[in-house]
TIBA-218435 format. One record per residue (C-alpha): residue number from 1; residue in three letters; x, y, z. Coordinates in steps of 0.1 Angstrom, whole numbers, plus 5000, padded with zeros to 4 digits. Example, Ala and Ser with C-alpha at 12.3 -4.5 7.8 and 13.67 -1.06 7.14 Angstrom:
<recs>
<i 1&aa ALA&X 5123&Y 4955&Z 5078>
<i 2&aa SER&X 5137&Y 4989&Z 5071>
</recs>
This chain:
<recs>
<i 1&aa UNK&X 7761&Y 2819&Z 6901>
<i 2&aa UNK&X 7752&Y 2798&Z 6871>
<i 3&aa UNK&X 7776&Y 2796&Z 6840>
<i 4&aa UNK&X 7756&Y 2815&Z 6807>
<i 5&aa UNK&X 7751&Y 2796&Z 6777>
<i 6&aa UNK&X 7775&Y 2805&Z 6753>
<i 7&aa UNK&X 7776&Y 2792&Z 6715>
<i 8&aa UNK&X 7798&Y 2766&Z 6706>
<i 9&aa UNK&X 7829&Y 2773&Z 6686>
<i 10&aa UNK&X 7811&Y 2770&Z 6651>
<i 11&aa UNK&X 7775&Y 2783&Z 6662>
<i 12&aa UNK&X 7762&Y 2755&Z 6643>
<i 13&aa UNK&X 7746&Y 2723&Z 6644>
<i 14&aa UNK&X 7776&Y 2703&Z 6638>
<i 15&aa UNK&X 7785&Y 2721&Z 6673>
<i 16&aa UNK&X 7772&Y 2685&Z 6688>
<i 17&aa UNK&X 7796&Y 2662&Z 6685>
<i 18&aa UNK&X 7796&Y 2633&Z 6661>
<i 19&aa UNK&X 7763&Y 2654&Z 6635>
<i 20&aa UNK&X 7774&Y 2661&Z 6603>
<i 21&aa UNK&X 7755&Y 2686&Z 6574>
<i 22&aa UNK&X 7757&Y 2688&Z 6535>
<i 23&aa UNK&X 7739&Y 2707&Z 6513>
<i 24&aa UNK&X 7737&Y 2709&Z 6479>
<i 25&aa UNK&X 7722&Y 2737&Z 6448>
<i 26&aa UNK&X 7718&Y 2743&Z 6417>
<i 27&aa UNK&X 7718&Y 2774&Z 6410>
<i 28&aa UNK&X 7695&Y 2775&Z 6378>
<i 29&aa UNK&X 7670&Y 2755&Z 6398>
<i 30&aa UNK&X 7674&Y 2777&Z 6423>
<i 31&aa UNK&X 7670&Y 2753&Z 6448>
<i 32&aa UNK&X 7685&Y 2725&Z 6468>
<i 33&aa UNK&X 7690&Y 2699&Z 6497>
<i 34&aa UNK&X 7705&Y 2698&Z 6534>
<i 35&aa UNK&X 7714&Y 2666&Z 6549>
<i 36&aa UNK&X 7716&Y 2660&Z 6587>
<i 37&aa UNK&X 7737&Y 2627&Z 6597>
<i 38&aa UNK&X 7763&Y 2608&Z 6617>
<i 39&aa UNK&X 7789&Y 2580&Z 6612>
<i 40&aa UNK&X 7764&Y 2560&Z 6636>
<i 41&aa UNK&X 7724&Y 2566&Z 6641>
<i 42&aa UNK&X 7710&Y 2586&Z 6664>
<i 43&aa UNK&X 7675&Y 2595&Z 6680>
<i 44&aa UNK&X 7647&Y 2613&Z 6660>
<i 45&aa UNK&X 7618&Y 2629&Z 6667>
<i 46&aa UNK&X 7592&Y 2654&Z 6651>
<i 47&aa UNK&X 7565&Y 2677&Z 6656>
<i 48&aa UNK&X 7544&Y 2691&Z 6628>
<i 49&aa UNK&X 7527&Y 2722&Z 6639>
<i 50&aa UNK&X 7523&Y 2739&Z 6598>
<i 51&aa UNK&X 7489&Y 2730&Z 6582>
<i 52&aa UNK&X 7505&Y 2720&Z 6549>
<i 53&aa UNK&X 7531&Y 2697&Z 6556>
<i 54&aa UNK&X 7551&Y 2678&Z 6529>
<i 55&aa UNK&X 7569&Y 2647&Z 6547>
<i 56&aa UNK&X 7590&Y 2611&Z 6542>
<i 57&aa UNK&X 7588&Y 2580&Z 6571>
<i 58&aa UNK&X 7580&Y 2607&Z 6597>
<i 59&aa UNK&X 7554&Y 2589&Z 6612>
<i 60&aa UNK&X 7579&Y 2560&Z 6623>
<i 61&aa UNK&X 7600&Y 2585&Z 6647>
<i 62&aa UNK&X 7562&Y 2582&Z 6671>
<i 63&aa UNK&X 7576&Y 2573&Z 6704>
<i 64&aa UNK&X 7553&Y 2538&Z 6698>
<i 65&aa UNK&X 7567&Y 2524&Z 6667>
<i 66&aa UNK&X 7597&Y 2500&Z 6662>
<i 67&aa UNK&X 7625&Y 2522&Z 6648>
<i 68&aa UNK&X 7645&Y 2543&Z 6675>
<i 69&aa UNK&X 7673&Y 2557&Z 6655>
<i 70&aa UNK&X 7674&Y 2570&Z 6622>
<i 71&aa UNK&X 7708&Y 2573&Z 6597>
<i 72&aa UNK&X 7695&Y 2609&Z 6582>
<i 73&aa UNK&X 7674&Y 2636&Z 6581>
<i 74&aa UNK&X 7668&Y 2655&Z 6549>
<i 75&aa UNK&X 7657&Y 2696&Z 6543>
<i 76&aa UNK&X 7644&Y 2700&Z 6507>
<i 77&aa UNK&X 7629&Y 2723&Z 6481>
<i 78&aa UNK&X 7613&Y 2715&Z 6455>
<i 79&aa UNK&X 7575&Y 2711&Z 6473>
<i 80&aa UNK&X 7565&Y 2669&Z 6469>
<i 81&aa UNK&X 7592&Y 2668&Z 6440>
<i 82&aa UNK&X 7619&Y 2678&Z 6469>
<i 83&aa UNK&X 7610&Y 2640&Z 6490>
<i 84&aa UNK&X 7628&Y 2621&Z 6460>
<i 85&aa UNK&X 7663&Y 2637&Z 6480>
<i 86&aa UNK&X 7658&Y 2613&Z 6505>
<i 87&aa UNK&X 7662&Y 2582&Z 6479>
<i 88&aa UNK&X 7693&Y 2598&Z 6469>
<i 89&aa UNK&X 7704&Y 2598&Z 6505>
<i 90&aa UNK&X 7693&Y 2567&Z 6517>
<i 91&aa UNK&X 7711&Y 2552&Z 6481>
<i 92&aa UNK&X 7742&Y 2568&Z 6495>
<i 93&aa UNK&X 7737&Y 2553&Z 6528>
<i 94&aa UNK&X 7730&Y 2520&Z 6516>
<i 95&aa UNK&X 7761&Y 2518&Z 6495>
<i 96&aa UNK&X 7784&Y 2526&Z 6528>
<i 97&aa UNK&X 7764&Y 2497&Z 6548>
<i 98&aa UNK&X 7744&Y 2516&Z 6569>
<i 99&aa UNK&X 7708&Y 2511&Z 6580>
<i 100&aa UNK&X 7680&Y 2490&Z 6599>
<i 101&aa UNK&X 7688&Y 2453&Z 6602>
<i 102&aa UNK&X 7661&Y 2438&Z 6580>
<i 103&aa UNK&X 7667&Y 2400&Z 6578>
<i 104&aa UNK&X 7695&Y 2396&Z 6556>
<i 105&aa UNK&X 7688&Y 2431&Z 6541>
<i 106&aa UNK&X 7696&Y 2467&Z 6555>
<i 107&aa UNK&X 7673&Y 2500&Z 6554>
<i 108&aa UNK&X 7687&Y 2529&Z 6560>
<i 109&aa UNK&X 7662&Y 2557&Z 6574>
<i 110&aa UNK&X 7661&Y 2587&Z 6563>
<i 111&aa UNK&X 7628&Y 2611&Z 6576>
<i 112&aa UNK&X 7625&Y 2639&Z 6552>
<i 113&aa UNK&X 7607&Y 2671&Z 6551>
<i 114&aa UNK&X 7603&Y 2698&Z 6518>
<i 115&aa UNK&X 7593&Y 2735&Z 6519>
<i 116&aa UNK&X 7574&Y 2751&Z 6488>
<i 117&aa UNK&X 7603&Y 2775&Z 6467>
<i 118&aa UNK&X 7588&Y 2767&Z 6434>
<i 119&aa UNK&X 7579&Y 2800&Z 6423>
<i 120&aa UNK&X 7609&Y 2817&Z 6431>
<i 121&aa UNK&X 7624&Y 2827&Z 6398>
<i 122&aa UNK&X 7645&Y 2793&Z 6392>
<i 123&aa UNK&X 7639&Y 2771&Z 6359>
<i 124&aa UNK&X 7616&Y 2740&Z 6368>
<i 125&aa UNK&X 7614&Y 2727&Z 6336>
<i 126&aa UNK&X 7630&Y 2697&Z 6340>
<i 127&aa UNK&X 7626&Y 2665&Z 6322>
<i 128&aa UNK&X 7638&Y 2641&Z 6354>
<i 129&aa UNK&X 7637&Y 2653&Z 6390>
<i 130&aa UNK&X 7668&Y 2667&Z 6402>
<i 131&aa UNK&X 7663&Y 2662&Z 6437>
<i 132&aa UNK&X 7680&Y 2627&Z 6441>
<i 133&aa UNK&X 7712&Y 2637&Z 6424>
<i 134&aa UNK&X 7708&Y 2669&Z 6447>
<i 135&aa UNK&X 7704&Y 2647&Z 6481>
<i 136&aa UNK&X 7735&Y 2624&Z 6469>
<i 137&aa UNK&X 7754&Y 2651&Z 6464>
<i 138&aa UNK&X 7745&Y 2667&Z 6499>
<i 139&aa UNK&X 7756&Y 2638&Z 6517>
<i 140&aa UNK&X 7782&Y 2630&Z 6497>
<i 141&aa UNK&X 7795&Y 2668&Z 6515>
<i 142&aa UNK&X 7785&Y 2663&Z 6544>
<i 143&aa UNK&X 7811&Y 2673&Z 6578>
<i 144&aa UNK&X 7817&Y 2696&Z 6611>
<i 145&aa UNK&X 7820&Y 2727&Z 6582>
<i 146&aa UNK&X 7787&Y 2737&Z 6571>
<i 147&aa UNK&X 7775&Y 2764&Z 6546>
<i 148&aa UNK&X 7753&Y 2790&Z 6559>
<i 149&aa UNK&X 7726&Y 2814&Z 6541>
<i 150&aa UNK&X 7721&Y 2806&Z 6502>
<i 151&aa UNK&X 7729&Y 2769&Z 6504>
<i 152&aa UNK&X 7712&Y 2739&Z 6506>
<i 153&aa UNK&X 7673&Y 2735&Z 6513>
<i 154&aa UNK&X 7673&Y 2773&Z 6520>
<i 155&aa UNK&X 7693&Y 2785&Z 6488>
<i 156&aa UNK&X 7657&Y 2788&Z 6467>
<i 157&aa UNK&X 7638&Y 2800&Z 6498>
<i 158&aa UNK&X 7616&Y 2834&Z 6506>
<i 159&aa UNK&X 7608&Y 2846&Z 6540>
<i 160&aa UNK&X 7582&Y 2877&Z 6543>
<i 161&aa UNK&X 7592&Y 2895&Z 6514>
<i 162&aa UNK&X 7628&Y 2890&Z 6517>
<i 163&aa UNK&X 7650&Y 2859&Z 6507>
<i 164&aa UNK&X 7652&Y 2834&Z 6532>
<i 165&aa UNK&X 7684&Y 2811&Z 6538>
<i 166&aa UNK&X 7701&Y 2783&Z 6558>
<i 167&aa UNK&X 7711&Y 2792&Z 6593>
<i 168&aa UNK&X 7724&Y 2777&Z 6624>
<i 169&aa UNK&X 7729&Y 2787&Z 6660>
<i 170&aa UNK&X 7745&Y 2769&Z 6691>
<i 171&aa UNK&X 7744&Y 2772&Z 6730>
<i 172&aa UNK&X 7767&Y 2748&Z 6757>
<i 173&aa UNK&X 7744&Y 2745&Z 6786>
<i 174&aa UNK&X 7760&Y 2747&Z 6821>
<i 175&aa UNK&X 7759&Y 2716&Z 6825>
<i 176&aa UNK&X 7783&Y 2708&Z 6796>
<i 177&aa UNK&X 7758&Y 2698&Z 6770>
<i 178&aa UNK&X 7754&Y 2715&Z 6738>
<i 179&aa UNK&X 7721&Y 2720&Z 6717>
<i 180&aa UNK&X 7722&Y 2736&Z 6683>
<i 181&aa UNK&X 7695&Y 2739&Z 6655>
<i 182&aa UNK&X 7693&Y 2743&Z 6619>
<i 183&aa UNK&X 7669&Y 2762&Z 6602>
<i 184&aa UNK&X 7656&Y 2764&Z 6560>
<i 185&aa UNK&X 7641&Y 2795&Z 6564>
<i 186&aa UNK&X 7607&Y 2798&Z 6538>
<i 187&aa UNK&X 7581&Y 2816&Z 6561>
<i 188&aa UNK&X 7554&Y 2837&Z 6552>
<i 189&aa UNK&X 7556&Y 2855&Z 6579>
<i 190&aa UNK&X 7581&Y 2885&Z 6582>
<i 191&aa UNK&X 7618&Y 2874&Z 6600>
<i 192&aa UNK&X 7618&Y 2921&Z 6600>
<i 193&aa UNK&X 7603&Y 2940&Z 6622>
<i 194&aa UNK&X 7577&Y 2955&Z 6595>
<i 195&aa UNK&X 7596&Y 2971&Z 6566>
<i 196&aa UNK&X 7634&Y 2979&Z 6593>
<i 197&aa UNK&X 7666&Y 2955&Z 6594>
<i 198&aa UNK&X 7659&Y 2946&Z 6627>
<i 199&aa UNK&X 7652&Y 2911&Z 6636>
<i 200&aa UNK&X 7619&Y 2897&Z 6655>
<i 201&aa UNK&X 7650&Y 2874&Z 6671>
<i 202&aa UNK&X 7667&Y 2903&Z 6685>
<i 203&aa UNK&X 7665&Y 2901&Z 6721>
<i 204&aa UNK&X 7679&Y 2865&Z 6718>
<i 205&aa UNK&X 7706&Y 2873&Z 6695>
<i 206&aa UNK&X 7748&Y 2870&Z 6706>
<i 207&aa UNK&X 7774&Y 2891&Z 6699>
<i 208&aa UNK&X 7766&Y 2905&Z 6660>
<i 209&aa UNK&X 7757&Y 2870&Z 6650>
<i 210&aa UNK&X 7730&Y 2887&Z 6626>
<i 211&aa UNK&X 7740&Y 2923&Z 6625>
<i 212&aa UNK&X 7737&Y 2934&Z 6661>
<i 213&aa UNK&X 7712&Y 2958&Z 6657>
<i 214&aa UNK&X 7692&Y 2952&Z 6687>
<i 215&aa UNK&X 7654&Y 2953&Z 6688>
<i 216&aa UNK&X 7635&Y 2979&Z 6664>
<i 217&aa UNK&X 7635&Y 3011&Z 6682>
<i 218&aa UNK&X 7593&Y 3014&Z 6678>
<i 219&aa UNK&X 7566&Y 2993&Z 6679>
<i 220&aa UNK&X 7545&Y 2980&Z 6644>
<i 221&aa UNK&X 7510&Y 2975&Z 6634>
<i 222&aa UNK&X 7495&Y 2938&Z 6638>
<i 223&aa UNK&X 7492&Y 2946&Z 6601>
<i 224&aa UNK&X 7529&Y 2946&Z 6593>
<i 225&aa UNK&X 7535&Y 2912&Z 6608>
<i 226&aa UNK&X 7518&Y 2896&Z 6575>
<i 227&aa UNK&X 7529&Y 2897&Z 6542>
<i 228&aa UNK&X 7526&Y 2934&Z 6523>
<i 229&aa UNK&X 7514&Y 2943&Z 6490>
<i 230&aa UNK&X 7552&Y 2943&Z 6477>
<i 231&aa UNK&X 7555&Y 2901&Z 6496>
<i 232&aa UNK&X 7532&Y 2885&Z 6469>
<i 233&aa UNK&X 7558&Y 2867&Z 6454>
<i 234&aa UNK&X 7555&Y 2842&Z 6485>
<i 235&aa UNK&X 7521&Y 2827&Z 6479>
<i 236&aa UNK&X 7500&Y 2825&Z 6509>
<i 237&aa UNK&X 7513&Y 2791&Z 6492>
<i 238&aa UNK&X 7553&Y 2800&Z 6498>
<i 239&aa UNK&X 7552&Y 2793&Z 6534>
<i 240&aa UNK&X 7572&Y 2769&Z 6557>
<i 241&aa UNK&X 7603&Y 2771&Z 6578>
<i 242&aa UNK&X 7619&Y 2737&Z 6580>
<i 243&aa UNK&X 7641&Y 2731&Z 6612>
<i 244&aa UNK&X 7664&Y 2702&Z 6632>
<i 245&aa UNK&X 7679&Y 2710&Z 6668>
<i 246&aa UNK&X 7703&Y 2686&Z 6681>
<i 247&aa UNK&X 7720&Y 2679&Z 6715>
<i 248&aa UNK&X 7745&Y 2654&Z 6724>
<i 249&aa UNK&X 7722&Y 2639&Z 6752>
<i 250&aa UNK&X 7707&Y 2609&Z 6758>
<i 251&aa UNK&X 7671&Y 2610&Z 6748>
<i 252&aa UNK&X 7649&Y 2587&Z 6739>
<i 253&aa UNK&X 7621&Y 2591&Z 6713>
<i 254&aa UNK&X 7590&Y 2608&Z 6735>
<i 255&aa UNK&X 7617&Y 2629&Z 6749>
<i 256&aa UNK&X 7633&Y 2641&Z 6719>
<i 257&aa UNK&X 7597&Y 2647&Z 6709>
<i 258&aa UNK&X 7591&Y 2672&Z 6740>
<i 259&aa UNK&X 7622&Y 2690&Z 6727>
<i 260&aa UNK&X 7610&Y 2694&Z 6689>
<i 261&aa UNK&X 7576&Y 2707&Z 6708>
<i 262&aa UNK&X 7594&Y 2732&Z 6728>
<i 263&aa UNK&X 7618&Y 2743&Z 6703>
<i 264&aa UNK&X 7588&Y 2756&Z 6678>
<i 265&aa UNK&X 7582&Y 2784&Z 6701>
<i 266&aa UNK&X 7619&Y 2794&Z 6687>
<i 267&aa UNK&X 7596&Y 2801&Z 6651>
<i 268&aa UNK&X 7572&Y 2821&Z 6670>
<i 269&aa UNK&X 7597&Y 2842&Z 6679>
<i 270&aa UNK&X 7615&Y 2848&Z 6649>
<i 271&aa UNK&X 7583&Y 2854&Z 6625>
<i 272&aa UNK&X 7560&Y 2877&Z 6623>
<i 273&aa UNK&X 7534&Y 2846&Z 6625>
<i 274&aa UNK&X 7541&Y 2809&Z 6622>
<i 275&aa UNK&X 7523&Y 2773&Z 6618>
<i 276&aa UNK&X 7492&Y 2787&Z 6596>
<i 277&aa UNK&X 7473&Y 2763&Z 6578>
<i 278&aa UNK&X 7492&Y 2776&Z 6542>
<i 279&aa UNK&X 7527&Y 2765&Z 6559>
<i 280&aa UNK&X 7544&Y 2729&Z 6565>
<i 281&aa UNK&X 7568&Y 2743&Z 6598>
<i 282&aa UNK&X 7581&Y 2709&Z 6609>
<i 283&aa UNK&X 7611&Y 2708&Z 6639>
<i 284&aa UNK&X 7630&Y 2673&Z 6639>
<i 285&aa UNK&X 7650&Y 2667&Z 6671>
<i 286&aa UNK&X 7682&Y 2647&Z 6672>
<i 287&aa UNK&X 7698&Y 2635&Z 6701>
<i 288&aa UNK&X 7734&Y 2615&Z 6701>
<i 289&aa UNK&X 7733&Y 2599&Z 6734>
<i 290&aa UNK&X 7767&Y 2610&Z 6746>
<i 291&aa UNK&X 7761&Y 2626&Z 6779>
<i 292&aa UNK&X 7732&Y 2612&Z 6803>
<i 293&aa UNK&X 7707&Y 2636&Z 6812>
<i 294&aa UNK&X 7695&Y 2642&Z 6849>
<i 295&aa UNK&X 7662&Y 2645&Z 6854>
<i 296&aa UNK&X 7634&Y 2668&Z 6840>
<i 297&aa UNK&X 7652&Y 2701&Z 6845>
<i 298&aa UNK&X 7674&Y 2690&Z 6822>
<i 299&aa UNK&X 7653&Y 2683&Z 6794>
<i 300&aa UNK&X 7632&Y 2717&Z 6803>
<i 301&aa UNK&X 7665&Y 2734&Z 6798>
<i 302&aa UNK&X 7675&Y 2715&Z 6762>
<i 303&aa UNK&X 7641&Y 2727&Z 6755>
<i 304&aa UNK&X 7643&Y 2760&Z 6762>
<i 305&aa UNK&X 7674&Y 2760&Z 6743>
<i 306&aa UNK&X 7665&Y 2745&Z 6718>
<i 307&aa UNK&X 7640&Y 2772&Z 6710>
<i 308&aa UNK&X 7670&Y 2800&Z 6714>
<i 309&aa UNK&X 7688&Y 2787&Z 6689>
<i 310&aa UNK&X 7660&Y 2784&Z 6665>
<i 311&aa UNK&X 7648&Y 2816&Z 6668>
<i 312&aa UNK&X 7689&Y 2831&Z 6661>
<i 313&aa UNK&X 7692&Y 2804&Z 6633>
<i 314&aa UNK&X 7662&Y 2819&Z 6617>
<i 315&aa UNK&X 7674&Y 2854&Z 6617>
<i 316&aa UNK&X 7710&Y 2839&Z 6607>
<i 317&aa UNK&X 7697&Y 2819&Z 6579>
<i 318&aa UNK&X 7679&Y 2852&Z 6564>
<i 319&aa UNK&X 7705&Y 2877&Z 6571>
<i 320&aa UNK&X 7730&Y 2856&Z 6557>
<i 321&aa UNK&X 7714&Y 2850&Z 6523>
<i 322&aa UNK&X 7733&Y 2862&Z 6493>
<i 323&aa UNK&X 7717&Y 2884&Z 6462>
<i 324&aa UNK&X 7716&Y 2868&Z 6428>
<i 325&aa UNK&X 7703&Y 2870&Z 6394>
<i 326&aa UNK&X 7668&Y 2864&Z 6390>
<i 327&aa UNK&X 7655&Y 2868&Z 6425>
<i 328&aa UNK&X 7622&Y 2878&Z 6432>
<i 329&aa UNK&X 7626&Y 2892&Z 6468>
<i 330&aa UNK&X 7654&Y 2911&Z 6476>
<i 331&aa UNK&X 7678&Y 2899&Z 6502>
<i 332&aa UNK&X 7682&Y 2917&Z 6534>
<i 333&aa UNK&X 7721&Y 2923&Z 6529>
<i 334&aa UNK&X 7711&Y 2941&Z 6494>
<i 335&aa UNK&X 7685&Y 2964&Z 6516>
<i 336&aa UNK&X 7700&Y 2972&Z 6545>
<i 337&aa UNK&X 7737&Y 2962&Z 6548>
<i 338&aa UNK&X 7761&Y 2990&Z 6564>
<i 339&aa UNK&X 7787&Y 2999&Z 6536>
</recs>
């Protein structure tokens, strides 16, 4: 009989050894940044499936270009202002000696993505972008512990009507490996089943991880999958979930690629509709090279991991979220929390 997946001991990203995660806010921007890295690079990959994508030196994790390994990836708010996190990371990075050997020069690389959370009740007014202090900050925090819910690039963010959040999720394979994700969770569509507390991820979800509800008890309208008259406050503009999954396998790029692709099935199953042409959904995939991977059934089973995790960090990341002053969606512990 073959050994079930089970989470790692922190269901979280930094359940594969060696990735660390910081996030910063602030909570009058209502906003902020997540940081993905390592105390050595590691393989990145990306696939874009959103039709609105905001993005930083994505296009040099293509299987064909020179780059293999990348010092950090960075989640942000803040729409195009959010991408100015990444010079606050790759600052940081610079200053500890890290990055591509460039002549007598290094570069660190840091791939960046940003989800829309401007009109979510925070105070953009400001005079100089905050987003570079808010990425130095983030990876100035960065370890194994990681904040969950209202932190980081999901602290700001709105998901169907509700607030969205940060979440995480882990499974160890059989085989010994372990593949997490992250999730900032922004989506248009709804992470609810209609107007219930139960979770599109349901069927995939462990132990009471995000309430342990199970599935709703009856079906809904194709209607009730999209936003409702009370969700305006998302946009169609609002959209995006924002995601990293991670193994400690050895991958290289067009690999780690296949696993991105497979693991945004994981948003399809979380949302009540994903990847429309309003929405920037973007899944990086990190692999640390620690354990050597067999054959093709093993990177169909990272895959199909992959896009487990995704679709329980999603649902984590939401039901997670925290109320606060000035919100313009209600969070779902402040609608449908027991006690």
């Amino acid at each position: 009989m073959t050994a079930p997946m089970r989470p790692g001991p922190r269901n979280a990203l930094t359940d594969v050894p060696g990735l660390k995660v910081g996030s910063a806010h602030d909570a009058r921007l209502k906003s902020g940044v997540t940081v993905v890295t390592a105390d050595a690079p590691f393989v990145a990959a990306v696939h874009v499936m959103g039709g609105a994508p905001g993005t930083r030196e994505t296009d040099l994790l293509a299987p064909d270009r020179l780059v293999d390994q990348v010092d950090a990836v960075v989640l942000a708010g803040g729409s195009a202002f959010g991408l100015d996190a990444a010079s606050g990371v790759a600052e940081g990075l610079r200053a500890a000696g890290r990055g591509f050997e460039a002549g007598a020069f290094r570069v660190p690389i840091v791939p960046a993505a940003i989800l829309f959370d401007l009109p979510n009740g925070g105070d953009k007014t400001w005079t100089e972008n905050p987003y570079r202090a808010l990425g130095a900050q983030a990876l100035a925090s960065a370890g194994e512990d990681m904040a969950l819910g209202s932190a980081g690039a999901g602290y700001g963010a709105l998901a169907g009507g509700l607030k969205g959040g940060l979440g995480s999720a882990s499974l160890v394979l059989p085989s010994g490996m372990t593949v997490a994700a992250l999730a900032a969770v922004n989506a248009g569509g709804r992470p609810t089943v209609g107007l219930t507390p139960h979770f599109w991820a349901a069927p995939w979800e462990i132990g009471d991880e995000f309430g342990g509800l199970g599935p709703a008890p009856a079906a809904v309208s194709p209607e009730d999958t999209l936003l409702g008259k009370g969700d305006a406050v998302t946009g169609p503009f609002g959209n995006t979930t924002l995601a990293v999954v991670a193994v400690d396998a050895a991958l290289d790029k067009a690999a780690a690629q296949r696993v991105a692709i497979a693991a945004h099935d994981g948003l399809a199953r979380a949302l009540g509709f994903a990847h429309s042409p309003f929405d920037g959904d973007i899944v990086f995939a990190v692999a640390t090279g620690a354990r050597p991977v067999g054959g093709p059934r093993d990177l169909l089973l990272i895959g199909h991991a992959a896009a487990l995790c995704l679709a329980r960090a999603v649902a984590r990341g939401v039901y997670l979220a925290e109320p606060a002053a000035g919100d313009v969606a209600p969070a779902w512990r402040a609608l449908f929390a027991r006690g």
